[in-house]
N, C-alpha and C positions, 0 to 999 in steps of 0.2 A: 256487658259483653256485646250486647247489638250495637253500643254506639262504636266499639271497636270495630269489629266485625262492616259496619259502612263506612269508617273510616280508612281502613283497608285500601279499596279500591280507590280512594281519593287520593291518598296519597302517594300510592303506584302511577295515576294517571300523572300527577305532579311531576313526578322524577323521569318519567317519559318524556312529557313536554320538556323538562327539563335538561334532557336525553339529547333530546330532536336540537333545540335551541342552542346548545352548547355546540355541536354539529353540524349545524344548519349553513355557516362558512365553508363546510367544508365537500369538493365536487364529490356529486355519488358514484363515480369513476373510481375513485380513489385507491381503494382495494387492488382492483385490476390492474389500476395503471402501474402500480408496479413493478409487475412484469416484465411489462417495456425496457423499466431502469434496468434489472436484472439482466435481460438481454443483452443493454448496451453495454454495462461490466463484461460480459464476456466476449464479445465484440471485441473491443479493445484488447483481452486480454488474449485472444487467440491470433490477432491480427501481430500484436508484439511478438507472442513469442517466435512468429515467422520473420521476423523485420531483425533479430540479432542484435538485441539493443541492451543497452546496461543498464544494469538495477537500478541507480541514479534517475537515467532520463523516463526509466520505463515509469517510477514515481509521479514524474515531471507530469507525463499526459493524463492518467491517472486523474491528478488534482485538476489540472485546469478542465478540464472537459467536466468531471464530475458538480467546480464551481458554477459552470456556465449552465449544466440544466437545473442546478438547484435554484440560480437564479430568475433562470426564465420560468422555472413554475413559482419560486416565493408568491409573486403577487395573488395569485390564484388563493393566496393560503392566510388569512389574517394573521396574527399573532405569531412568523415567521418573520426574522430580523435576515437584512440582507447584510454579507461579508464587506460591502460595501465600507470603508472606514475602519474596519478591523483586521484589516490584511493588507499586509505592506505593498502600498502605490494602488491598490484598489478603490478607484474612483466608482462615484454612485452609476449603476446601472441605469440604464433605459427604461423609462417609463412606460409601463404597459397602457394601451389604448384603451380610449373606452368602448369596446365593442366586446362582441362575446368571443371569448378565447379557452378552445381548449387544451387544459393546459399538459394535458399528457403531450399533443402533439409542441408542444412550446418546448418544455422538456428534449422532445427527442429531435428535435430541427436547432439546439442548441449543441449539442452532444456532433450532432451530422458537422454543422461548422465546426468546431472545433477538431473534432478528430479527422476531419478533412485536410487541414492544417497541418496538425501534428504528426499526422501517422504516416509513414511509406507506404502500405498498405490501404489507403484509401479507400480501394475497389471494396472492400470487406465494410467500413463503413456507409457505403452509398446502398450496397444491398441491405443492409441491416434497413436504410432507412425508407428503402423505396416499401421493402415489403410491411414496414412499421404503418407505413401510411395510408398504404392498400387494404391493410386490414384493417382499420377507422373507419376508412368512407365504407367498407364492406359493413361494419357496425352502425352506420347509420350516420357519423359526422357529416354536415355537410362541406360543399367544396367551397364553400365562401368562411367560412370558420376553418376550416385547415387552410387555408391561405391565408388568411389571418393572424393564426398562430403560428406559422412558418415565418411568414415576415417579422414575427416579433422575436420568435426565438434567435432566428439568425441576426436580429439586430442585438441581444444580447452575448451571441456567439462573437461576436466580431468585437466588441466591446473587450470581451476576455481575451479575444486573438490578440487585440493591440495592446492588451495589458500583460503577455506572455513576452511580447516580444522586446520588452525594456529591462527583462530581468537577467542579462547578462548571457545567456545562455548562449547565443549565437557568438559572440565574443569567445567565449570558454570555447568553443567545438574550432575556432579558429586560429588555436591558439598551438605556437609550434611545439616539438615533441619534448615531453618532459624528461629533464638530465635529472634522476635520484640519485642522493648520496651513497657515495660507493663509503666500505666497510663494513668490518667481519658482523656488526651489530646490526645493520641496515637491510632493509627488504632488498633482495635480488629476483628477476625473471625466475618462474619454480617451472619444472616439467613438468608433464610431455613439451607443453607447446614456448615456454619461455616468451608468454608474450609480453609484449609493452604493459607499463601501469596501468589501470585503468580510471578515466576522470578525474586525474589527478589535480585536475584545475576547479574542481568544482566546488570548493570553500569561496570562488566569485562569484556564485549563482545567489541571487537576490533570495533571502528567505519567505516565508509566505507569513512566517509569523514571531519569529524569533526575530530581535532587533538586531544582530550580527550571526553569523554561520559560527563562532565561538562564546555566544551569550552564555550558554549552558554544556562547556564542553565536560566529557569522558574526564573519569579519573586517570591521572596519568600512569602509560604503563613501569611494569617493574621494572627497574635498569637490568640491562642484559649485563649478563654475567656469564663463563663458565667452570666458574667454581662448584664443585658438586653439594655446598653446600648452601648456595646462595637460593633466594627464592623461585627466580627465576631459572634457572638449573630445574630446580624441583619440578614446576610447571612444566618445562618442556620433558621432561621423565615421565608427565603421567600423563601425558600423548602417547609418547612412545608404548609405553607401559599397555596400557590399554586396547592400542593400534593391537597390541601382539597376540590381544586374549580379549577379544569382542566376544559379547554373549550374539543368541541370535535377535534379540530383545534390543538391544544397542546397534547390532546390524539395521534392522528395520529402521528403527528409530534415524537416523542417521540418514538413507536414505530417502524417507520420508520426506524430511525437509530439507533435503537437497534438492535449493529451488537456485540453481545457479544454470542462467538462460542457455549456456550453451557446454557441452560435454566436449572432448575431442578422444577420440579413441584411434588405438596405433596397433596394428599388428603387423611388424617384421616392417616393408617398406610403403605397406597401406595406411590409409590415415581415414576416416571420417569424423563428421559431426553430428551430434545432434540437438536437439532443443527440446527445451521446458519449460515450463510457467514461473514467473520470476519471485523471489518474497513478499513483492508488493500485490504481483494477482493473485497468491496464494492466499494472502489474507483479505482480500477483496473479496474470494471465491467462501471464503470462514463469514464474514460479514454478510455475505449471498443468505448461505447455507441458513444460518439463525434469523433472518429477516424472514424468510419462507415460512421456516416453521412457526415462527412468531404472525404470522398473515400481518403483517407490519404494512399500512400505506403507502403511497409513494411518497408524499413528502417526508415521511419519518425516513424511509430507504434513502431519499437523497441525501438528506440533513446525515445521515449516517457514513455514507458512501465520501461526504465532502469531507467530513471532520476527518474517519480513519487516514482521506487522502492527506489531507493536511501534518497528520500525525506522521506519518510514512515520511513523509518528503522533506519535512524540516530533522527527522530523524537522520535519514541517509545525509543530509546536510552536515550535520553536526559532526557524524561518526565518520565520513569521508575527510571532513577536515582535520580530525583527529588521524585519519590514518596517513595524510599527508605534512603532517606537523612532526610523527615521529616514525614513518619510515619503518616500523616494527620489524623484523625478520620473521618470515613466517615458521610453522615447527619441521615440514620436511626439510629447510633448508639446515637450519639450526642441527635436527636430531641427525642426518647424512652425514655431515660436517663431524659433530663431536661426541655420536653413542652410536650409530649404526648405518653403516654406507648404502645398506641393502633393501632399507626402511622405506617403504609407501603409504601417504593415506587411504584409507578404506574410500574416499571420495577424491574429486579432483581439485586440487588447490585452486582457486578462482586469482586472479592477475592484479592482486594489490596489497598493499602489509596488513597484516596481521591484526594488530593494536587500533582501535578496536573492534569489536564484533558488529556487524552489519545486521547481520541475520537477529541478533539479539538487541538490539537496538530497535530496530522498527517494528517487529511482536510484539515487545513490552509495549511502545506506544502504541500502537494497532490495540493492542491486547487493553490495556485502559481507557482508551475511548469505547470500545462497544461495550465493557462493562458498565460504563455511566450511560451510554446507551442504548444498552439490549440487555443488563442486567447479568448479576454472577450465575450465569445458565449453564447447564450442562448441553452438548453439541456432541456432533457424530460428523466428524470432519472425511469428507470422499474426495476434496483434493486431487489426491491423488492417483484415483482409480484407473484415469485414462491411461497410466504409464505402469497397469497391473499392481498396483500397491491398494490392500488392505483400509478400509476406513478403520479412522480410529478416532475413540473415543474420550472425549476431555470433561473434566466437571465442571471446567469454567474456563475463559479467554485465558488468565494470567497462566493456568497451568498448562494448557498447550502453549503459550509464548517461553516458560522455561524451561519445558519440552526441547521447545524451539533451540535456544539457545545450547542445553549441553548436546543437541545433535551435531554440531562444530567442533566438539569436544569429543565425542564418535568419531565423528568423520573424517578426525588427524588434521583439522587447518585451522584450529584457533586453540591456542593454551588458554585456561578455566581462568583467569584472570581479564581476558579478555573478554570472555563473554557474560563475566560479572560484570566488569565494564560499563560496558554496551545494555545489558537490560536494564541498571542504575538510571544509563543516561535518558534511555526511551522512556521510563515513566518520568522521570523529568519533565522532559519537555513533551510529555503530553497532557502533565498536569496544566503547565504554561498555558500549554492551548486551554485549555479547558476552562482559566483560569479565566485571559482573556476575549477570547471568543464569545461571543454569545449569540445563539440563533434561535433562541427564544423571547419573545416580550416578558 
């Protein structure tokens, strides 16, 4: 028993050292600098939702800002593989100096360029970053290591700028106004606002990881029909159906995840707008949420933050080209026309077809990345709170992404085949990613 009893504390001391050395790569910042990332997540995401921008593009910045600080800190981080070669036209990044760099500030002078760039709101980035860096040198950094690190991230920033700027997108936003097929089967403009399509072009946006915007498309939707017996008949009945007899439970639920950027509301000859955080910040803000509680690093927070982005953006890809492929009709158009002229959804129909689900598409892939990354956890998602909605509670990502999904199916703008769809196609193609990506040695 005495030789146990010494051997104890040797072997404690062992797995300490052993502790220390497995972690000895990694900055003793680490913890903290987190924060910073989190920060820049809402940064962005409160700057969007003032800028009136589409789910699509809102994606689009998202990823690339998220790629560009994960890259300016990788170096800092051994045993972290850079997107470099494993993301379509991503050329190897810049080589970190050999000087002392700290890499929280590299991180957040990558993020400053880039969403400098991307964002109309700019002004909201530059504050984020003036006061990111006043609080460092107030921590003790010095001004020759923040200058240092600045020059490096923004050399990595610019790197992403000019690899954003080959993927089509400026082409796509230039591109004249899309003529949809007219017929009784085909999406039309829905009220209040009967606006134009939205991004209807954007099946030519370069993907980030998928080898075409239809590598992994959606099941195709059901043929329209209005036979009361066909399946599609059915679907759209049990919109209406439902529209007419919402619990208060579906209520919520519904708007909940009504994250569609911009509302328009009408009374008699008045009109306003308003705005909201989009599917992509919502689940940015879900990936926030379980990082915190998990006290997760920064390099784990970006490695997370890029992939989800990744997930997101090749998702709205794929389901945008699907809903341009087949035009879908959405259900108030459908159920006004041929069961009830007097019929509203409980939510506002957002400006694109139907077929398929958006909102269910990028959860599911969101929702499968943080579980490979943050694990089947249970979460307390607030969201919503700013817009006086209730937190609510999930036992895991996948069941708030099919959560997600039948809230479409509440909310009267997507038939339940659709948004089966749409979650099929999002674990898809975020196994793909998963598959080939790799940001681990």
């Amino acid at each position: 028993m005495r030789r146990v009893s010494l051997l104890l504390p040797a072997i404690a001391l062992c797995i300490s050292c052993w502790t220390v050395a497995a972690n000895a790569s990694v900055p003793s910042y680490d913890k903290d600098g987190a924060r910073f990332i989190h920060q820049w997540i809402w940064t962005l995401t409160d700057a969007m939702v003032d800028e009136i921008r589409t789910p699509c593009t809102i994606s689009r910045v998202y990823t690339y800002c998220n790629i560009a600080a994960y890259e300016a800190a990788r170096p800092g981080y051994p045993g972290f593989r850079s997107f470099a070669g494993q993301l379509n036209g991503l050329t190897a990044t810049p080589k970190a100096p050999k000087m002392q760099i700290d890499w929280r500030v590299a991180a957040i002078a990558a993020y400053h360029r880039v969403a400098g760039k991307l964002l109309y709101f700019y002004d909201r980035s530059d504050a984020r970053y003036e006061g990111d860096l006043e609080n460092l040198k107030q921590a003790g950094v010095s001004k020759e290591v923040i200058a240092a690190s600045v020059k490096y991230g923004e050399k990595v920033g610019d790197h992403i700028i000019a690899w954003s700027g080959k993927d089509g997108f400026r082409e796509v936003q230039a591109m004249g106004d899309y003529e949809f097929p007219k017929g009784e089967e085909h999406w039309q403009p829905t009220p209040p606002d009967f606006l134009r399509p939205v991004d209807p072009y954007w099946n030519r946006v370069r993907p980030f990881v998928l080898t075409s915007a239809r590598q992994l498309p959606p099941d195709a939707p059901i043929p329209f029909s209005k036979d009361p017996a066909s399946a599609f008949y059915k679907d759209e009945k049990e919109v209406w159906e439902i529209g007419k007899n919402l619990t208060e439970e579906q209520i919520l639920i519904a708007k909940f995840w009504d994250c569609n950027p911009i509302h328009s509301f009408h009374f008699g000859h008045m009109a306003f707008k308003t705005r909201q955080i989009s599917p992509a910040g919502h689940w940015m803000n879900i990936a926030k949420i379980v990082c915190v509680k998990q006290q997760r690093g920064m390099m784990e927070v970006l490695e997370t933050y890029a992939l989800a982005s990744l997930a997101i953006a090749d998702g709205f890809l794929s389901c945008w080209t699907e809903k341009y492929t087949h035009n879908t009709i959405r259900p108030i158009t459908y159920i006004n026309r041929y069961m009830d002229s007097t019929w509203t959804p409980l939510i506002q129909t957002p400006p694109f077809p139907d077929h398929s689900s958006g909102h269910s598409t990028i959860s599911a892939a969101a929702a499968v990345v943080l579980t490979k990354q943050l694990g089947a956890v249970p979460f307390d998602d607030d969201t919503e709170e700013y817009l006086n909605m209730p937190v609510r509670t999930f036992p895991n990502f996948m069941a708030a992404a099919h959560e997600a999904a039948m809230s479409r199916l509440y909310g009267g703008i997507h038939i339940r085949s659709s948004n089966t769809a749409g979650t099929k196609n999002g674990v898809q193609i975020a196994e793909y990613l998963l598959g080939k990506v790799k940001t681990r040695d």
